[in-house]
C-alpha positions as CSV (number, residue, x, y, z in Angstrom):
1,X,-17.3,13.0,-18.6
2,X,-16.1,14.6,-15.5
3,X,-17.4,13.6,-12.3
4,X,-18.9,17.4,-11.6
5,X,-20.6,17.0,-15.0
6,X,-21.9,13.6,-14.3
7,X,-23.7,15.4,-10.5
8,X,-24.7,18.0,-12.0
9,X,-26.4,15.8,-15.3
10,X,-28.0,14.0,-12.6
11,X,-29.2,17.6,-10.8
12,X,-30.9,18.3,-13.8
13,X,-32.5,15.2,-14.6
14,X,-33.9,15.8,-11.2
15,X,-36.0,18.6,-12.8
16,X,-38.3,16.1,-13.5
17,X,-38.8,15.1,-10.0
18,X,-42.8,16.5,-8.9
19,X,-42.6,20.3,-7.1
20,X,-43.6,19.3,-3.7
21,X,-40.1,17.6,-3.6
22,X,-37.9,19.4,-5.4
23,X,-37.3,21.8,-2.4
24,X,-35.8,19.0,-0.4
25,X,-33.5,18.2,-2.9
26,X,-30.0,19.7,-3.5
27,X,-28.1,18.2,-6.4
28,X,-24.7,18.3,-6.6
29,X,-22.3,16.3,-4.2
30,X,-20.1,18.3,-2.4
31,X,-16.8,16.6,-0.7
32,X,-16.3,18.0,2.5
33,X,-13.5,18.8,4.8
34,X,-12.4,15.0,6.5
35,X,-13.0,16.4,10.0
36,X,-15.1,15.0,13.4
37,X,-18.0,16.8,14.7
38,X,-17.4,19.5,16.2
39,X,-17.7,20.4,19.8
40,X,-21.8,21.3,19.7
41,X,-22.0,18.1,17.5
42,X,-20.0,15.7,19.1
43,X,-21.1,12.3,20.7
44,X,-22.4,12.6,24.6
45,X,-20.5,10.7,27.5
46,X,-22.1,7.0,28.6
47,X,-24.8,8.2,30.6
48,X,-24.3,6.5,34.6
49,X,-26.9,3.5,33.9
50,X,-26.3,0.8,36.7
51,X,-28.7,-2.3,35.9
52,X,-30.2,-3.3,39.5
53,X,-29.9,-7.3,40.8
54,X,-33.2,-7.9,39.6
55,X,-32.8,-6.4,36.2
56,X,-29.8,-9.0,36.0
57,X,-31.6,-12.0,36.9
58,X,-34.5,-11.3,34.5
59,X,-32.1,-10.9,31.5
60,X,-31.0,-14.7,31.5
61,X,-28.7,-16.0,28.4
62,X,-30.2,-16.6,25.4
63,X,-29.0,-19.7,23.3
64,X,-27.2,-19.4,20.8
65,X,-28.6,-19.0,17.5
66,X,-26.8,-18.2,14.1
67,X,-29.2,-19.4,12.0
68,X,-31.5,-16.3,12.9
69,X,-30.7,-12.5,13.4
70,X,-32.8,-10.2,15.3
71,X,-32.8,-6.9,13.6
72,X,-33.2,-3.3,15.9
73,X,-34.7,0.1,14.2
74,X,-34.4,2.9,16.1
75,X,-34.7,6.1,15.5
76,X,-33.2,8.9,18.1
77,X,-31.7,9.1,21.1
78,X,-32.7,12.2,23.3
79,X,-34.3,13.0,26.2
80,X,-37.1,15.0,24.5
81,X,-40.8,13.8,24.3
82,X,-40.5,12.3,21.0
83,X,-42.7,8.4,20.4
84,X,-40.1,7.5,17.8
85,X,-37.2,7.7,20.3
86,X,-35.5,6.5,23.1
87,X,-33.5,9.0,26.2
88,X,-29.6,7.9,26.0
89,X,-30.2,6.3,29.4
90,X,-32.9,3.7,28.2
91,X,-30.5,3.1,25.4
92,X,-27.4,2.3,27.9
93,X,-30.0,0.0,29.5
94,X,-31.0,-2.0,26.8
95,X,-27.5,-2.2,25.3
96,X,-26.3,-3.6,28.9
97,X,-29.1,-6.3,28.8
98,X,-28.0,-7.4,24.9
99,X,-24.2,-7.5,26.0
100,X,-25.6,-9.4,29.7
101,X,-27.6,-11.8,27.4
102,X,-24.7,-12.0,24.9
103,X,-25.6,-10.6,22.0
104,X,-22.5,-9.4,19.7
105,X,-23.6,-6.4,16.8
106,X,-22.6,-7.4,13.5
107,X,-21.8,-5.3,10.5
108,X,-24.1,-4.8,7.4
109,X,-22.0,-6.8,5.1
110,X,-21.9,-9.7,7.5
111,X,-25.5,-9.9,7.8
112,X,-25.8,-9.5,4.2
113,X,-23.5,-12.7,3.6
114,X,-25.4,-14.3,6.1
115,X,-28.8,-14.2,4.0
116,X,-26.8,-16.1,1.3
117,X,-26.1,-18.8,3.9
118,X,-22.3,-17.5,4.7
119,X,-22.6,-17.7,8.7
120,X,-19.5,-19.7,9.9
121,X,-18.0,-16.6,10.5
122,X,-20.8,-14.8,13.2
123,X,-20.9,-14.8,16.9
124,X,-23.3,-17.6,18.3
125,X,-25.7,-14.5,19.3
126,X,-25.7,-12.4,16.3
127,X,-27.9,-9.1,16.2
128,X,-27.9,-6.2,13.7
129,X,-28.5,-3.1,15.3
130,X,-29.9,0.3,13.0
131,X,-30.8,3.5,12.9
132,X,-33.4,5.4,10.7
133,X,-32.9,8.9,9.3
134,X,-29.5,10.0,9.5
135,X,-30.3,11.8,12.4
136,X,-27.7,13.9,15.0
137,X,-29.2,12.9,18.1
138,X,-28.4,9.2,17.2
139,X,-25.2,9.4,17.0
140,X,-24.9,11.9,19.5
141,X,-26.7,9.9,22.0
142,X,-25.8,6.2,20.7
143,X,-21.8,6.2,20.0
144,X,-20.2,6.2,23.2
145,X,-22.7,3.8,24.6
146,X,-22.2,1.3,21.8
147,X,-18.6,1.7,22.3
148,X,-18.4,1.3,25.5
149,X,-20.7,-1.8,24.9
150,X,-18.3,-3.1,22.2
151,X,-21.1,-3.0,19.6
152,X,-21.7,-1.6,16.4
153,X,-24.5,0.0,14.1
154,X,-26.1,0.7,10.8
155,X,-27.0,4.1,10.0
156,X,-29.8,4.6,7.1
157,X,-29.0,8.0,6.0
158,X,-31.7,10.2,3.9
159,X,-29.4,11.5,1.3
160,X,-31.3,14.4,0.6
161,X,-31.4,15.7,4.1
162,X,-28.1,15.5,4.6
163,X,-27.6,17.7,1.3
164,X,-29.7,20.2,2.8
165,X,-26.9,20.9,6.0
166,X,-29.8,20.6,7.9
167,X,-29.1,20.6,11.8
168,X,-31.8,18.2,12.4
169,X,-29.0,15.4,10.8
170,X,-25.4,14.2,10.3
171,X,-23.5,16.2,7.8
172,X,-21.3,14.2,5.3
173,X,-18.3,15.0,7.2
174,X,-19.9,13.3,10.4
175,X,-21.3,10.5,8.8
176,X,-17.2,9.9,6.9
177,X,-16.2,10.0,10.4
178,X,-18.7,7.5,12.0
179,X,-17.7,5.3,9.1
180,X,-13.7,5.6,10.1
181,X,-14.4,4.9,14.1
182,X,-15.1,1.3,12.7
183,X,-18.5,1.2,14.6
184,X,-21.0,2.5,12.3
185,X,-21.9,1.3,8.6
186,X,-24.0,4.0,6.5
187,X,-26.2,2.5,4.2
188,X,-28.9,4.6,2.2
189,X,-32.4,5.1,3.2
190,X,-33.6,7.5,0.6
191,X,-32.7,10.5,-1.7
192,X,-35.6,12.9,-1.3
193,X,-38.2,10.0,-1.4
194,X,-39.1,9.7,2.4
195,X,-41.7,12.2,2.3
196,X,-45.6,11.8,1.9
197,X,-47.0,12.6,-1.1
198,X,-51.1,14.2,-2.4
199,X,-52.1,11.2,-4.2
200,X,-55.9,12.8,-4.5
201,X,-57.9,15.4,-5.3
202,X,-59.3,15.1,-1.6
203,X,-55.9,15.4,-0.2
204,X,-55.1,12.2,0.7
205,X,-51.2,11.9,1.4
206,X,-49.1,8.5,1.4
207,X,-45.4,7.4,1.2
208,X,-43.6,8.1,-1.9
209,X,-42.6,5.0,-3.0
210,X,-46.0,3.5,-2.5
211,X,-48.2,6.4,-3.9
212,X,-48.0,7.4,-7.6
213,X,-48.6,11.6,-6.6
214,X,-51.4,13.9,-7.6
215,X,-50.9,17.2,-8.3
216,X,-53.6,20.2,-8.5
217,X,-54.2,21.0,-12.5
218,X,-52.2,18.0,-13.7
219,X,-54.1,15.0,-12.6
220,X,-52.1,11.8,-11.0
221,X,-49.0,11.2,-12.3
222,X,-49.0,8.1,-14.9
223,X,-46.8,5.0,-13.6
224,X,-44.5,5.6,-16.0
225,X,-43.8,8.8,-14.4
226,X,-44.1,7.4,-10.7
227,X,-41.5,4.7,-12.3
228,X,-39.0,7.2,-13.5
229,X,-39.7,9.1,-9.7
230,X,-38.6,6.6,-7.8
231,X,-35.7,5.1,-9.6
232,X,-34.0,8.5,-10.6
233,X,-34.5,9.0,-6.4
234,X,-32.9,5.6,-5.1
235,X,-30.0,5.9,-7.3
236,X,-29.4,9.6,-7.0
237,X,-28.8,8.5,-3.6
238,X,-27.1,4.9,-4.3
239,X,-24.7,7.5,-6.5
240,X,-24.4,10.8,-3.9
241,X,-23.5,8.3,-1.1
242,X,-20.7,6.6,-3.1
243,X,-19.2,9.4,-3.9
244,X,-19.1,11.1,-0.4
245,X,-18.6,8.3,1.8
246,X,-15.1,6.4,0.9
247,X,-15.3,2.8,1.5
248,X,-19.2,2.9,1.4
249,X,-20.8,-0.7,-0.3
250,X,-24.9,-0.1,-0.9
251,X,-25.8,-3.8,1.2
252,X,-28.8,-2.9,1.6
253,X,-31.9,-0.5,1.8
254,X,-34.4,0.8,4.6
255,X,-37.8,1.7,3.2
256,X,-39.0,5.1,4.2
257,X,-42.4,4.2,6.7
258,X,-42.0,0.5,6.1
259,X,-44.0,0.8,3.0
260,X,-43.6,0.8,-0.8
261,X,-47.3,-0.6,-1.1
262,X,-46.6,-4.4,-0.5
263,X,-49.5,-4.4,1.8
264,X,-51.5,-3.1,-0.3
265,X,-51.5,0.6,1.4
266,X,-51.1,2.2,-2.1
267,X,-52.6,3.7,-5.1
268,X,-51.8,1.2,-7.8
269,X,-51.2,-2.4,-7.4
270,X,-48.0,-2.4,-9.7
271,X,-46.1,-0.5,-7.4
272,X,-44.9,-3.2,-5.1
273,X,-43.7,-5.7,-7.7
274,X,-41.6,-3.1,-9.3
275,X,-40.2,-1.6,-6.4
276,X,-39.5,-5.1,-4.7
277,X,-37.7,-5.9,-8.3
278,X,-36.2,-2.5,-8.5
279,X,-34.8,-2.6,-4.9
280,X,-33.6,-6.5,-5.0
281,X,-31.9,-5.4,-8.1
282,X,-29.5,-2.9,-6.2
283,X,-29.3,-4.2,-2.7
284,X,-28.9,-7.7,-0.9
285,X,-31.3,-6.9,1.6
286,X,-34.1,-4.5,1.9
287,X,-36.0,-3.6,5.5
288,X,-39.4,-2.9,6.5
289,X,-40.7,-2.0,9.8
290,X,-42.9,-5.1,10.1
291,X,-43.2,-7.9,11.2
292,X,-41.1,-7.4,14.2
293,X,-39.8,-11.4,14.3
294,X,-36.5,-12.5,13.8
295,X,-34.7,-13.0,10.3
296,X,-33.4,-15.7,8.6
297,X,-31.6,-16.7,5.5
298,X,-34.8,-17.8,4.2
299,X,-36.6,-14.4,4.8
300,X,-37.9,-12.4,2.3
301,X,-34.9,-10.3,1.1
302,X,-36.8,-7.4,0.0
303,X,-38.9,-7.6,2.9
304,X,-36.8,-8.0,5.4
305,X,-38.3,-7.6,9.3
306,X,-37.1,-5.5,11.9
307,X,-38.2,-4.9,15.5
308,X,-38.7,-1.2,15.9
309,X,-38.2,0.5,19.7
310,X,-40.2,2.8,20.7
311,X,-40.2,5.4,23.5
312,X,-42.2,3.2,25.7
313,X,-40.5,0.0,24.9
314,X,-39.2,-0.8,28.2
315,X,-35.8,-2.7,28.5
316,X,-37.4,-5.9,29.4
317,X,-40.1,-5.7,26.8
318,X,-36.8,-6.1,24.5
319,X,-36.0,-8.7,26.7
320,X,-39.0,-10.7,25.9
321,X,-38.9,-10.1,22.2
322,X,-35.7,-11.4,21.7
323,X,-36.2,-13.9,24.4
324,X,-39.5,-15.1,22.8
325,X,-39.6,-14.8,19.1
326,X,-36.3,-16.9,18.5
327,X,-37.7,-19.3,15.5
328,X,-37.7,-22.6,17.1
329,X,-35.5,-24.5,14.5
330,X,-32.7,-21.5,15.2
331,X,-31.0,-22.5,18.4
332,X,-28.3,-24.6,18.7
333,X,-28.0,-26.6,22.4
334,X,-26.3,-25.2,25.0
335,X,-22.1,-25.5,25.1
336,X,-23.2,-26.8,28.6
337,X,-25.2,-29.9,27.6
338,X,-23.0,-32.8,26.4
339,X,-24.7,-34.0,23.4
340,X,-24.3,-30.1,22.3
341,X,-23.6,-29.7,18.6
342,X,-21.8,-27.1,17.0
343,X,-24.4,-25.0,14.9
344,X,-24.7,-25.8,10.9
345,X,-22.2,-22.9,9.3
């Protein structure tokens, strides 16, 4: 079968996908031109962000610590009034403290070999850095800073969204070309599934990987159906992305709100165990939004925490997380002290 036929097999089998979502949803992958943003779309210069002396003595070193990796979600960067983002200039900031503190940003296949126990080859002060969404703004507002910073970053991408040519995110073309600059990784955050869902007759809504979905005249879907949902989403995805973005290996997996029902924020109890099988299946690590602590090869991998930023988390509220929360069997001594080990690999 032809690749075309096999997209547009997959379109159909969509059909069976619940009406409030089908709308979101276009089916068939199209390969676009291999091209940068353009000019309206392109990344914004490094915003003029000069830490001041005291900002620099409050951001001491952290030790080094390979046996534990602080994970970063955010979401945009703009300078509009919007909770779930930081303004580019907050963003400089913060990246400044990491790089003063010495943090280095790894790549998603590195921190995915590192939760099997491969971490000979990290920094001493490893930290993944991510995005949610797909979104323009953060890559318009975050690539020249992370550049200029010498870091890198994950981008969860909804591949449904991006489908849709919406201006509102990337477009396959931009997120090809993120992936060629070397300093973003693309990794999939949902097909058409991060989108609440009527799971009553009240009109009740909740994420749609942790609600089965109710629909006027037809009842609550059965799990079966909630089953066949959810996977024919993930892969549809796992699938579209491969085929767009050359190079692209599906590591991992950010859950849309943090939540496929694992704290018990759902509609049927046998939700979380099959999606924490389903997604453990076809990814090496999996992220919520909770609890914002460090990870370690001994974390959860289908739980995996991250420490999201806010619009009002300041710069050294960062600080103090990262400063704070390092698991107290992770450091290794300082280079300066002379019984100083090197850490286990």
């Amino acid at each position: 079968m032809t690749a075309p036929a096999e997209a547009l097999r997959g379109a159909l089998a969509f059909l069976l996908l619940p009406l409030s979502l089908v709308p979101l949803y276009f089916a068939v992958p199209r390969i676009r031109a291999e091209v940068g943003p353009p000019p309206d779309r392109a990344a914004f210069p490094v915003p003029n962000v000069e830490p001041t002396d005291a900002q620099l003595r409050r951001w001491a070193p952290l030790p080094p610590a390979r046996g534990a990796i602080p994970v970063l979600a955010y979401h945009g960067v703009n300078d509009r009034p919007d909770h779930y983002s930081v303004t580019s200039e907050r963003f400089a900031e913060q990246m400044a403290m990491l790089r003063k503190v010495g943090f280095e940003a790894i790549s998603i296949g590195d921190y995915a070999r590192f939760l099997q126990g491969a971490n000979e080859r990290l920094p001493e002060r490893p930290i993944l850095i991510t995005f949610d969404d797909g979104r323009l703004d953060s890559y318009r507002g975050a690539d020249k800073i992370l550049a200029e910073a010498g870091f890198r970053a994950t981008m969860f991408a909804i591949a449904g969204h991006i489908e849709e040519d919406s201006p509102f995110y990337s477009t396959w073309g931009e997120l090809r070309h993120m992936m060629k600059s070397g300093r973003w990784d693309v990794q999939e955050h949902a097909g058409i599934g991060h989108a609440n869902v009527q799971y009553d007759a009240a009109g009740h809504k909740g994420p749609a990987y942790a609600y089965r979905q109710y629909t006027e005249g037809k009842g609550l879907e059965s799990f079966a159906q909630f089953k066949r949902r959810v996977r024919q989403d993930i892969l549809w995805a796992k699938r579209t992305m491969t085929e767009q973005l050359p190079g692209f290996m599906p590591w991992s997996f950010a859950v849309p709100f943090g939540n496929y029902g694992q704290d018990g924020d759902t509609n049927d109890t046998r939700i979380a165990p099959f999606m924490k099988g389903l997604l453990a299946k076809h990814f090496k690590a999996v992220f919520l939004t909770e609890p914002p602590i460090y990870t370690t090869p001994t974390s959860r991998r289908a739980e995996l925490p991250r420490m999201e930023i806010h619009s009002d988390t300041s710069t050294d509220d960062l600080y103090r997380w990262l400063r704070d929360r390092i698991p107290a069997a992770a450091p290794a001594r300082s280079p300066a002290d002379p019984a100083a080990v090197s850490p286990a690999g």
